[in-house]
C-alpha positions as CSV (number, residue, x, y, z in Angstrom):
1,X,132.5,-63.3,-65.1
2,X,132.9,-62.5,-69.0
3,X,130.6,-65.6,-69.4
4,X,128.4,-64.5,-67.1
5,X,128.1,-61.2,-68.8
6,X,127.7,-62.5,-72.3
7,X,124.6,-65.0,-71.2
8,X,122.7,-61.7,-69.7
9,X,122.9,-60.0,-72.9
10,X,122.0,-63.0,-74.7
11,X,119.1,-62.9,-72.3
12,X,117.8,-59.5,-73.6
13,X,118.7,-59.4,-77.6
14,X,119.1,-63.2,-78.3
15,X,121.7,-65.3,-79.8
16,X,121.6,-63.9,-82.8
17,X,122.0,-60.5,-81.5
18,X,125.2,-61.5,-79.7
19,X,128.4,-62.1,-81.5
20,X,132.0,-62.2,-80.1
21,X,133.5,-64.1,-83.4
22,X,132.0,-60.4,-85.1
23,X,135.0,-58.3,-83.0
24,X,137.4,-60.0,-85.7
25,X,135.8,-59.0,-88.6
26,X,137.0,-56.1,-90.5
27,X,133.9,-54.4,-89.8
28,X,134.6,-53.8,-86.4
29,X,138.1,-55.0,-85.5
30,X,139.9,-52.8,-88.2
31,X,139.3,-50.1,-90.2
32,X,140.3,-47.7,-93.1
33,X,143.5,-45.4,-91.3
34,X,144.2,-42.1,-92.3
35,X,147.8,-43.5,-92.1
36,X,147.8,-45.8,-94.8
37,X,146.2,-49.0,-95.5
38,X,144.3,-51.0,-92.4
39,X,144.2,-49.8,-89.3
40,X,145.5,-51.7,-86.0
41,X,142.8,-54.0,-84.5
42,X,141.5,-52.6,-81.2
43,X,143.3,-55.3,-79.0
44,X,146.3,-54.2,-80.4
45,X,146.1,-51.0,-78.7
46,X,145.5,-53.0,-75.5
47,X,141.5,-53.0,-75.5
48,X,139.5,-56.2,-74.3
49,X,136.7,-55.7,-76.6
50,X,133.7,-58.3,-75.4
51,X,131.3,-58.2,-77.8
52,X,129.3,-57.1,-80.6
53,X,125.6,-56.6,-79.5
54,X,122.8,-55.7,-81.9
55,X,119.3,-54.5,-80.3
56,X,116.5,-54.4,-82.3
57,X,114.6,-51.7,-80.6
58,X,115.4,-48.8,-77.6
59,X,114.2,-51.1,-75.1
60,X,116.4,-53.7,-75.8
61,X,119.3,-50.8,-75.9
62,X,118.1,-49.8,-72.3
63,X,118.6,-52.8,-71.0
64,X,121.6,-53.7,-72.0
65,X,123.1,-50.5,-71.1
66,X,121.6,-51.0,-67.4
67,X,123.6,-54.6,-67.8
68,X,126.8,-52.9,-69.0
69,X,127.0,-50.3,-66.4
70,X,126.1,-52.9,-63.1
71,X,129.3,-54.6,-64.7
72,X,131.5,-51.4,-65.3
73,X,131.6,-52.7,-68.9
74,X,132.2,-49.4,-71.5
75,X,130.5,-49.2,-74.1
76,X,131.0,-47.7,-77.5
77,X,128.1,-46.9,-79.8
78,X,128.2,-47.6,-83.5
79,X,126.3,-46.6,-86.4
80,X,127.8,-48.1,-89.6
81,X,131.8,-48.0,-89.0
82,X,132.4,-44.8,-91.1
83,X,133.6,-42.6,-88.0
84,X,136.9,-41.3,-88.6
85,X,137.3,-39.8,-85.0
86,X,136.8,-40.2,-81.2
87,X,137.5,-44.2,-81.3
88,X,138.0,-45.9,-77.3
89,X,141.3,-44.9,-76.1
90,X,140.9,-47.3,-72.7
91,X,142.1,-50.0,-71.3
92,X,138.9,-50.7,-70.1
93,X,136.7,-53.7,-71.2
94,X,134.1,-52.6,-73.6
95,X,131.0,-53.6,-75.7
96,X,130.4,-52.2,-79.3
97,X,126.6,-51.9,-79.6
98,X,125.5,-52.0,-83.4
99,X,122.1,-50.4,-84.1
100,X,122.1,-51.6,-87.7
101,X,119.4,-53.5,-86.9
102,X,117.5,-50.5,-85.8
103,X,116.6,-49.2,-88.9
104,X,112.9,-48.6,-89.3
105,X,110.7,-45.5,-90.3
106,X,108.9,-45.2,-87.3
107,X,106.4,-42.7,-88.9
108,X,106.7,-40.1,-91.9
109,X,103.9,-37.3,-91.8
110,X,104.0,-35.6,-95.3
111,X,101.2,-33.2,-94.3
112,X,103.3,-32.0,-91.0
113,X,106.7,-32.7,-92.7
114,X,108.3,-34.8,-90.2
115,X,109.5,-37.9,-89.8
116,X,110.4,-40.2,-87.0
117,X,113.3,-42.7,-88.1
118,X,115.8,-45.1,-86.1
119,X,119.3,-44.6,-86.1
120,X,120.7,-47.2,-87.5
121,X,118.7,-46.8,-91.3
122,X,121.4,-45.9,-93.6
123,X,121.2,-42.6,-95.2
124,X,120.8,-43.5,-98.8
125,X,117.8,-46.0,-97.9
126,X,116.4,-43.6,-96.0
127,X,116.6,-40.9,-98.7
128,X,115.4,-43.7,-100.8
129,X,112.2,-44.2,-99.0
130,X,111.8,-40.4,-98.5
131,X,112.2,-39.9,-102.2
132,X,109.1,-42.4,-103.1
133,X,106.8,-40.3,-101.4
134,X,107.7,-37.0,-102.9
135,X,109.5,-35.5,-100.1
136,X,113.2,-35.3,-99.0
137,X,115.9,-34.4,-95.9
138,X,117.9,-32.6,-97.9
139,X,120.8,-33.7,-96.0
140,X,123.5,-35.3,-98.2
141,X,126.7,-35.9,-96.2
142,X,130.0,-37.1,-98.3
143,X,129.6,-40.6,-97.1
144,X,125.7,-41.0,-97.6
145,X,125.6,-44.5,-98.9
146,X,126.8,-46.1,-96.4
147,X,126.8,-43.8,-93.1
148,X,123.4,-43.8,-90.8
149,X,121.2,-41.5,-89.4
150,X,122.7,-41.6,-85.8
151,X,126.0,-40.8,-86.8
152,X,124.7,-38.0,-88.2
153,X,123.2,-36.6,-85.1
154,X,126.6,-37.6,-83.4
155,X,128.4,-35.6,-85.5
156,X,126.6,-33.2,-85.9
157,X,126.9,-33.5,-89.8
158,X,126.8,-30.6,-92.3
159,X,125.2,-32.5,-95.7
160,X,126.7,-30.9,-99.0
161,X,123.0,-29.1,-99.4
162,X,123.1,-27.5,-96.2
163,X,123.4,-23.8,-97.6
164,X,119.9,-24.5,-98.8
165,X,118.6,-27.1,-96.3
166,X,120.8,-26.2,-93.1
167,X,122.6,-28.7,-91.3
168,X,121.4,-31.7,-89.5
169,X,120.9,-30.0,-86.4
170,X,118.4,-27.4,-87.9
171,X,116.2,-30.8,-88.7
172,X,115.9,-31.8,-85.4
173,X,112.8,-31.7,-83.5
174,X,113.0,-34.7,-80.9
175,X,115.7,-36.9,-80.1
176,X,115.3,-40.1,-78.6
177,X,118.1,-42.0,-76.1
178,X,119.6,-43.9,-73.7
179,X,121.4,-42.1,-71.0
180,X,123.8,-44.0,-68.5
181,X,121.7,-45.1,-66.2
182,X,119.4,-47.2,-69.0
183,X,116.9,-44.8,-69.0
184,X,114.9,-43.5,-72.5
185,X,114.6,-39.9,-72.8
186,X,113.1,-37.6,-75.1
187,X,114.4,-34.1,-75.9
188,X,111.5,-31.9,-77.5
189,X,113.5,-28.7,-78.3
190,X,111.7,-26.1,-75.5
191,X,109.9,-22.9,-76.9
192,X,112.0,-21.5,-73.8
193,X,115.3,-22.4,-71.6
194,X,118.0,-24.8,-72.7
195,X,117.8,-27.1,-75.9
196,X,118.8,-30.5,-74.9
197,X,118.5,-32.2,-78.0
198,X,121.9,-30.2,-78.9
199,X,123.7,-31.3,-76.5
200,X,123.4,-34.9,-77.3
201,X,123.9,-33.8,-81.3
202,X,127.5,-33.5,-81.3
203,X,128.3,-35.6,-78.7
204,X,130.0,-38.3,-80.9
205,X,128.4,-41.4,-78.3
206,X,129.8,-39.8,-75.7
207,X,126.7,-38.6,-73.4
208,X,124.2,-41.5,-74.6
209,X,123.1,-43.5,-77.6
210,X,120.7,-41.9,-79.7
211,X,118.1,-44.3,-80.8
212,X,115.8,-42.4,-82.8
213,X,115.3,-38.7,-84.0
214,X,112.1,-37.1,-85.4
215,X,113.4,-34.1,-88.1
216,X,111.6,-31.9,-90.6
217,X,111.2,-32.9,-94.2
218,X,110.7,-30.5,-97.4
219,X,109.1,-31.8,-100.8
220,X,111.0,-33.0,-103.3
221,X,112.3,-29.4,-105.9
222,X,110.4,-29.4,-109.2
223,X,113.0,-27.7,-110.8
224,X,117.1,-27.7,-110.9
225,X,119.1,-25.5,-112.5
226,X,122.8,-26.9,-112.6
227,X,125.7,-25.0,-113.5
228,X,129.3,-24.3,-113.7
229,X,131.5,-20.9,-113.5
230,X,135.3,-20.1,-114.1
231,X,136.3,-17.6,-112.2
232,X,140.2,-16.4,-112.8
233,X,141.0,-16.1,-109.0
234,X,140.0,-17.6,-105.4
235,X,138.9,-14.8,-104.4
236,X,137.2,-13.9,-107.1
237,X,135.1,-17.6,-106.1
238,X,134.8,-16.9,-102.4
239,X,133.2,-13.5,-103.5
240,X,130.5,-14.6,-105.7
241,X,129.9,-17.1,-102.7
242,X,129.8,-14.5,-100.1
243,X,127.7,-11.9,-102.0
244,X,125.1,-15.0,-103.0
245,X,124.8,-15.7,-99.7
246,X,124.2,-12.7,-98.3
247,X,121.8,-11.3,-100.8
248,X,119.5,-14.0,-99.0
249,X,119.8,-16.6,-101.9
250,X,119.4,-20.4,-100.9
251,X,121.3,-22.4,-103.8
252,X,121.1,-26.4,-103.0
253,X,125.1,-26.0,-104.1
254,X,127.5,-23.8,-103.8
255,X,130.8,-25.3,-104.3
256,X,134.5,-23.6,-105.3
257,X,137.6,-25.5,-106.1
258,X,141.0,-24.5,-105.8
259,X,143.3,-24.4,-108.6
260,X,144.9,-27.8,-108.3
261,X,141.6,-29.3,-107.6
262,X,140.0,-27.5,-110.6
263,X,143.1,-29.5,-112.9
264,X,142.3,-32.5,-111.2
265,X,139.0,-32.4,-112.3
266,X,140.0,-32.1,-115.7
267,X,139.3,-28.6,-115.9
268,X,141.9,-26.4,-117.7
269,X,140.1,-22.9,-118.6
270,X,141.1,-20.7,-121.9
271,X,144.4,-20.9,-120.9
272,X,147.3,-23.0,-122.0
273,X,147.2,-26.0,-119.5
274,X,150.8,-26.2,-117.6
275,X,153.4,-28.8,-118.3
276,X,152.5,-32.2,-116.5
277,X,149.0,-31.1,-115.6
278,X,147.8,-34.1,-118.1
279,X,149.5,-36.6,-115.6
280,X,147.5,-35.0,-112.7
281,X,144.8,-35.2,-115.1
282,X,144.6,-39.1,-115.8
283,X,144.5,-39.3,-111.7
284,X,140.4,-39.1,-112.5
285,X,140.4,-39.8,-116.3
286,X,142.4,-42.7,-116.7
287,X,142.0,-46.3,-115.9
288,X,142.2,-47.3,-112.3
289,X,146.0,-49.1,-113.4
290,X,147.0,-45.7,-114.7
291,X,145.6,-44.1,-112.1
292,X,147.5,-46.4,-109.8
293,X,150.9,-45.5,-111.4
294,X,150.3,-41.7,-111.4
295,X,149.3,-41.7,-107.7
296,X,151.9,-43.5,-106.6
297,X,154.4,-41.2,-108.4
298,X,152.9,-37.7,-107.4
299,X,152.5,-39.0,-104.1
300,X,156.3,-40.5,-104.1
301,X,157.7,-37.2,-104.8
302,X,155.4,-34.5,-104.5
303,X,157.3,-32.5,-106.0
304,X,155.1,-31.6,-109.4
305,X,151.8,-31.4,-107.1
306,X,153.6,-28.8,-104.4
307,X,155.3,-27.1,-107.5
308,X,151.7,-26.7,-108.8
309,X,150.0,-25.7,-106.1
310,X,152.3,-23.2,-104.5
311,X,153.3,-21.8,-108.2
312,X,149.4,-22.3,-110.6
313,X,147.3,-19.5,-111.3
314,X,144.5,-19.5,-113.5
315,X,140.6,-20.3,-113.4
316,X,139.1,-22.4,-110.8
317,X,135.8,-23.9,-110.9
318,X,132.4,-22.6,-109.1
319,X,129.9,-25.7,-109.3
320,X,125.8,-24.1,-108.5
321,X,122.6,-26.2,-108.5
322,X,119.8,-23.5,-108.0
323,X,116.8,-25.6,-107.1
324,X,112.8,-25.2,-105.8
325,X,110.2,-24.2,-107.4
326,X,110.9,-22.9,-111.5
327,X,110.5,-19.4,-110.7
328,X,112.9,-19.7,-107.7
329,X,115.4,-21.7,-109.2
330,X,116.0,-20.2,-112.5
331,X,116.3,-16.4,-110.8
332,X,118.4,-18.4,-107.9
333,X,120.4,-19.5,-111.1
334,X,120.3,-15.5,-112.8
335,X,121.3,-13.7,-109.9
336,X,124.5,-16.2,-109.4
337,X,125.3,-15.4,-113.0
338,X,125.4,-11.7,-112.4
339,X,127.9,-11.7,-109.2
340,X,130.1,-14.1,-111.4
341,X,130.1,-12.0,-114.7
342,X,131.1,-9.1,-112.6
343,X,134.1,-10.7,-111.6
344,X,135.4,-11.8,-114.6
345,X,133.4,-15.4,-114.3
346,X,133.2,-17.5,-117.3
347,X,129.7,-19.2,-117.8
348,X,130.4,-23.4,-118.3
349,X,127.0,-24.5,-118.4
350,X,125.2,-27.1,-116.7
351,X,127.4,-29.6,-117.3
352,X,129.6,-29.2,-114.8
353,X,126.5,-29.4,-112.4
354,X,124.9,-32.1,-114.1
355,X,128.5,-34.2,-113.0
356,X,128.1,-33.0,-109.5
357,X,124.7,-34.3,-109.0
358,X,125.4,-37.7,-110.1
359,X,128.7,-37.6,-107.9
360,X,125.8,-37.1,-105.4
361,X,123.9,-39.8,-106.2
362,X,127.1,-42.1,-106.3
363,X,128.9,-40.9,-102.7
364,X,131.3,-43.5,-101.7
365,X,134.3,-43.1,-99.7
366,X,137.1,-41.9,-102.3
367,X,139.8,-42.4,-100.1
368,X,139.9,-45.7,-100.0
369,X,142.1,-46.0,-102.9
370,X,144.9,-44.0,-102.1
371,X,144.7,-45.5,-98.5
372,X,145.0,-49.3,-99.6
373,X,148.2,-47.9,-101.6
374,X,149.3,-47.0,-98.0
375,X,149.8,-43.5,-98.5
376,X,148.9,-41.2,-95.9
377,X,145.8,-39.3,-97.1
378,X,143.4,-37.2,-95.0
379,X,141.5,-34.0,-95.2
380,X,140.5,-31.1,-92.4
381,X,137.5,-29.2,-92.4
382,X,137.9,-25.6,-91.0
383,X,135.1,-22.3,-91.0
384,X,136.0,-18.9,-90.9
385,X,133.9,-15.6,-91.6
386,X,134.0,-14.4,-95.1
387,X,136.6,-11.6,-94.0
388,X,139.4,-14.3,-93.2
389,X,138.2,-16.9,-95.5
390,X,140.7,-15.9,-98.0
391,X,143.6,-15.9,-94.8
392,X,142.9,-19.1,-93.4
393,X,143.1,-20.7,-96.6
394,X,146.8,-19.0,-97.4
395,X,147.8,-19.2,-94.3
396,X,146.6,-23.3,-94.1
397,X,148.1,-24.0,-97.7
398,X,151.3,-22.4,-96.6
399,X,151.6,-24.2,-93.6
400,X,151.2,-27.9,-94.7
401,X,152.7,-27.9,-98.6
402,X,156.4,-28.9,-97.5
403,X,155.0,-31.6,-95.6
404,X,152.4,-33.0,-98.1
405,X,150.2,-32.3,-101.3
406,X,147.6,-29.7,-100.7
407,X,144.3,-29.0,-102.1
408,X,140.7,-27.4,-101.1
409,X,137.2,-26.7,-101.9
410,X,135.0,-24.4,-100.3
411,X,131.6,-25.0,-99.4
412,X,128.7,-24.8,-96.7
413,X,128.3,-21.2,-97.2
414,X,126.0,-19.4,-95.5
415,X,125.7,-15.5,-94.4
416,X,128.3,-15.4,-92.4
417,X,131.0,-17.5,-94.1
418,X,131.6,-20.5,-95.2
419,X,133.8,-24.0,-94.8
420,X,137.4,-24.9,-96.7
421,X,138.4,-28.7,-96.9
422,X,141.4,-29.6,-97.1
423,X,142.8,-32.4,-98.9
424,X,146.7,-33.7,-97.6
425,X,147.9,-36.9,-99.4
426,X,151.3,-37.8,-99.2
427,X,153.0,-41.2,-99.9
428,X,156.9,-41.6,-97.8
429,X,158.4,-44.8,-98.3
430,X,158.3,-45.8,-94.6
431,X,155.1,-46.4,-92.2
432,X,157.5,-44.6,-89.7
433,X,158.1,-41.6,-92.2
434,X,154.3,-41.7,-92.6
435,X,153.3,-41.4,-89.2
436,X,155.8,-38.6,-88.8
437,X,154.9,-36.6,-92.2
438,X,151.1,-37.6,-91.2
439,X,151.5,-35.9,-87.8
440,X,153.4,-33.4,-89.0
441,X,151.2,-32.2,-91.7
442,X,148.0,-32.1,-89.2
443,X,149.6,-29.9,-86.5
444,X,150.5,-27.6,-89.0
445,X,147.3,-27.3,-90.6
446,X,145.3,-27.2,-87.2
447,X,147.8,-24.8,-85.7
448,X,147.5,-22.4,-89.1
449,X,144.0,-22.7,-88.7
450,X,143.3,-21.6,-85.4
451,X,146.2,-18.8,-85.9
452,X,144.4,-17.2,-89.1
453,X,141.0,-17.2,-87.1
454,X,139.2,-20.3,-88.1
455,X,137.2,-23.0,-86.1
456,X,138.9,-26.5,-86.7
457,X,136.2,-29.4,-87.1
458,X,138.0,-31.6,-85.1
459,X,136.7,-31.5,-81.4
460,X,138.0,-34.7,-80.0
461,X,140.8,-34.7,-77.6
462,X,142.8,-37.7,-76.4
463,X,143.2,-39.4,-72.9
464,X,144.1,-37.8,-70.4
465,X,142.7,-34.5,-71.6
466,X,145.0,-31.4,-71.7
467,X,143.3,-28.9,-69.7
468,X,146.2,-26.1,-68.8
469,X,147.6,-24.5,-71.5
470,X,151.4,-23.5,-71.7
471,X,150.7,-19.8,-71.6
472,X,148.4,-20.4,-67.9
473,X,145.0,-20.5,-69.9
474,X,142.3,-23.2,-69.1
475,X,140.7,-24.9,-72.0
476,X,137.1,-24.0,-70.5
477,X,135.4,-25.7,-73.4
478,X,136.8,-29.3,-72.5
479,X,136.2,-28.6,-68.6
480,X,132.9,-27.7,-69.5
481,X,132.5,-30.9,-71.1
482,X,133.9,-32.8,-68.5
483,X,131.6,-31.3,-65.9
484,X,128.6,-32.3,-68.3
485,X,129.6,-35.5,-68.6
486,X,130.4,-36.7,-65.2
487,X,126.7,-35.3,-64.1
488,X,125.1,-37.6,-67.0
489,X,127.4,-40.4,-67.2
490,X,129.2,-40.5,-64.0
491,X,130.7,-43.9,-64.9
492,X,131.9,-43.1,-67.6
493,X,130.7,-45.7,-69.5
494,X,130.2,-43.9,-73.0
495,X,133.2,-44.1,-74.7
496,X,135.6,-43.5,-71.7
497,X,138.7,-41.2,-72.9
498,X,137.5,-39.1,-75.2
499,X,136.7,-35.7,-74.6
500,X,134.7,-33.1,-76.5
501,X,136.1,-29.3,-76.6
C-alpha cells in the first residue's frame, strides 16, 4: 500500500519532489527542543512518517491532498522548520508537505500596494525583493531569516514593527488554500458578514494549507530617527510606552527591557554596576569560549542571575526608532523624549537604536546556543492591558524565579496594551531534572499569567483535548474549535491532535 501511495504522489510532483531518505535529515526528523539540545525524531514518539513531498505550485498541493485524504494519510504542513509549537501528536501515518519550493512573487503592485506572494518565500528574501523596489511589509518577526511567509499567516505573527505596521493579520487581503477535500479557495475579506481569511490565520495547518496570501505593502521611510532612554524604573518604561501609544503616535519600535536584561546588554546606567554584573556582562561581550564558560555557570547555579533579578534596581533601557517621513519621524522622536524626561528618563542617543536595527537586519535564532549546551531555555509571550501590565509581569517573575532564570522585554504596544516576553533558561545536570524544572517553570508562568489577567500566546492543546474543567466549566474556545474543524476537515487529516483554544 505505502508503495502504492508513494508512486501516486510521484505521479503528481515528480521524483524530485518526492523524498523519503529526506524524513532522516535533521531538517525534518529532529529539531532544536526547548529541552535542551536535539529533539527526539518523530518515529521515536511512535509516528510512521511517509514522506517528504514538495509541490511546486497550489495545484500540485490540491492534488496531493485529494491523494492523502482517499488514503487516510495525515498530513502536516511545513514552512521552513522554525515552528516551536503544535507538532503531530498521532499515531497516525502522515506526510510532511514542504512548500519551500513555492516561493515565487506572484505579482507586486507598487501603485495599489499589494502584493501577491507564495508561502513558502522566506521572509528575508522576500523583504529583500520588496526592498529593491522601494516598498516594504514592515513585518519583521524574531526569526525573519529563515522563517516563511506561510508560517506567518499560521501563526498569526506579530513582526517587532507591528506598533507601527500592525500585525500580519492587518496585511491580509486574500488568502489562498487547500481545504480537506483538495479544493483551492480564496478568502477576500467581506465588506460585510464573517472574515474567513482569519480563521485560516492562526490556524497553525490545522484547517488547510495556505498556499499564497495577497497583503498590503507601504513605501520604504525616508527618515529614522533611532534612539535610546534610561528610565530608573519598569514602570517608569511601561508608562512612556502607554502614554506614546495612546497619544496616537506610530514609532516602528518601541521596546523596554527589564533590569537584568538591560545588564545583559551591557548597559549599566549612572550608577555603580553590582558585584558580578561583568560576568553576566561577557555573556554578550566576550568571546563565544567565554561566553560558553559564563553560561554554563549562571545556568549551573542560578543563583547570581535569581539573586539579580529578584534583588537589582536601577535604569532599564527603552530602545525607539521613530520612522516615516522627516517631519513625522523627528516629532515621532520629540514627543517620545518629552513623556521620558518627565519620568526621570535619561536621553542615550541613537546608539542604542542604531544596535537594534542591525540586530534587525541580522535575526537568527539566539537560542540555539544555550540549547546545544543542553540547557533548558525557552521564552513565553503574554498581553495584558496597560492597567495589569505592571501585575502580570510581577506576578510572572515571581512565579517562575525559583525554578529558573528570569528575564523580559516589553513590546508590541499599541493603545490598549502591550506584550512581555519572557525569557526562562535554566541548566540542571540531568535531562530528567530538565524536563521536570522545564515543566515546572512553564506551568508556573502560564498559570501566573492567566491569574494576573493576561492572554498567554500559547493556543495549542495536546491529544485528547481537555474540555471539562475541574471547577464544572467547559473550555468553549477549544469546543468551538473542534466544531469548526470537524465541519472543514472532517477527517482530520490536518495535523490530527492538536487543537486550537
Amino acid at each position: 500500500m505505502n508503495d502504492m501511495f508513494i508512486q501516486a504522489l510521484i505521479e503528481v510532483v515528480g521524483v524530485d519532489g518526492v523524498s523519503i531518505s529526506e524524513m532522516e535529515s535533521p531538517r525534518y526528523a529532529r529539531r532544536l527542543s526547548a529541552l535542551g539540545g536535539r529533539g527526539a525524531s518523530p518515529q521515536d514518539h511512535g509516528q510512521k512518517a511517509l514522506a517528504v513531498v514538495l509541490p511546486a505550485g497550489v495545484q500540485e498541493v490540491a492534488r496531493v491532498v485529494e491523494i492523502c485524504s482517499d488514503s487516510g494519510v495525515a498530513i502536516v504542513p511545513f514552512g521552513n522548520g522554525n515552528g516551536r509549537a503544535g507538532e503531530l501528536k498521532s499515531h497516525r501515518p502522515y506526510v510532511i508537505i514542504d512548500l519551500k519550493r513555492m516561493n515565487a512573487i506572484r505579482d507586486l503592485d507598487v501603485g495599489r500596494r499589494r502584493v501577491e506572494v507564495e508561502a513558502g518565500l522566506t521572509g528575508k528574501a522576500f523583504e529583500q525583493a520588496l526592498d529593491a523596489q522601494g516598498v516594504t511589509l514592515g513585518h519583521f518577526p524574531f526569526l525573519q531569516l529563515s522563517s516563511s511567509v506561510g508560517g506567518w499567516i499560521a501563526t498569526r505573527s506579530a513582526g517587532q514593527c507591528s506598533s507601527r505596521y500592525g500585525k500580519i493579520s492587518d496585511m491580509v487581503v486574500e488568502l489562498e488554500f487547500v481545504g480537506a477535500d483538495g479544493a483551492i479557495r480564496t478568502t477576500p475579506a467581506p465588506s460585510a458578514g464573517l472574515d474567513w481569511a482569519q480563521i485560516i490565520i492562526g490556524s497553525e495547518g490545522t484547517l488547510g494549507i495556505i498556499t499564497a496570501v495577497t497583503l498590503l505593502i507601504h513605501p520604504v521611510p525616508s527618515h529614522r530617527v533611532p534612539r535610546g532612554w534610561l528610565l530608573p524604573t519598569v514602570a517608569a518604561g511601561v508608562e512612556v510606552m502607554r502614554r506614546t501609544m495612546q497619544d496616537g503616535l506610530r514609532p516602528a519600535v518601541l521596546r523596554l527591557y527589564d533590569v537584568l536584561d538591560t545588564r545583559l546588554m551591557g548597559i549599566d546606567g549612572p550608577e555603580e554596576t553590582p558585584s558580578g554584573v561583568g560576568a553576566l556582562k561577557s555573556l554578550l561581550s566576550g568571546s563565544s569560549a567565554a561566553k560558553g564558560i559564563v553560561l554554563r555557570k549562571a545556568l549551573g547555579t542560578a543563583m547570581l542571575a535569581k539573586w539579580a533579578s529578584k534583588r537589582w534596581g536601577g535604569p532599564v533601557l527603552l530602545v525607539t526608532v521613530a520612522e516615516g517621513s522627516g517631519a513625522e519621524a523627528e516629532e515621532t522622536d520629540a514627543l517620545i523624549a518629552e513623556h521620558a524626561w518627565a519620568l526621570g528618563g535619561l536621553d542615550q542617543g541613537e546608539k542604542p537604536g542604531m544596535a537594534w536595527l542591525e540586530h534587525l537586519d541580522n535575526l537568527r535564532d539566539k537560542q540555539s546556543e544555550p540549547l546545544e549546551m543542553n540547557a533548558c531555555f525557552d521564552t513565553i509571550e503574554v498581553a495584558a492591558s496597560w492597567d495589569r501590565v505592571g501585575v502580570v509581569y510581577d506576578a510572572v517573575r515571581k512565579a517562575v524565579r525559583r525554578h529558573v532564570v528570569v528575564m523580559a522585554h516589553f513590546s508590541h504596544a499599541y493603545p490598549g496594551g502591550c506584550s512581555i516576553r519572557f525569557t526562562m533558561a535554566a541548566r540542571p545536570n540531568s535531562s530528567e531534572k530538565r524536563q521536570r524544572v522545564y515543566a515546572a517553570a512553564w506551568s508556573a508562568a502560564f498559570q501566573a499569567a492567566q491569574s494576573a489577567g493576561a492572554t498567554v500566546a500559547s493556543p495549542l492543546m495536546s491529544d485528547p483535548p481537555q474540555l471539562d474543567h475541574l471547577d464544572g466549566t467547559r473550555d468553549v474556545n477549544a469546543g468551538l474549535f473542534l466544531a469548526l474543524k470537524k465541519t472543514m476537515d472532517p477527517m482530520d487529516i490536518f495535523k490530527p491532535g492538536v487543537v486550537l483554544s
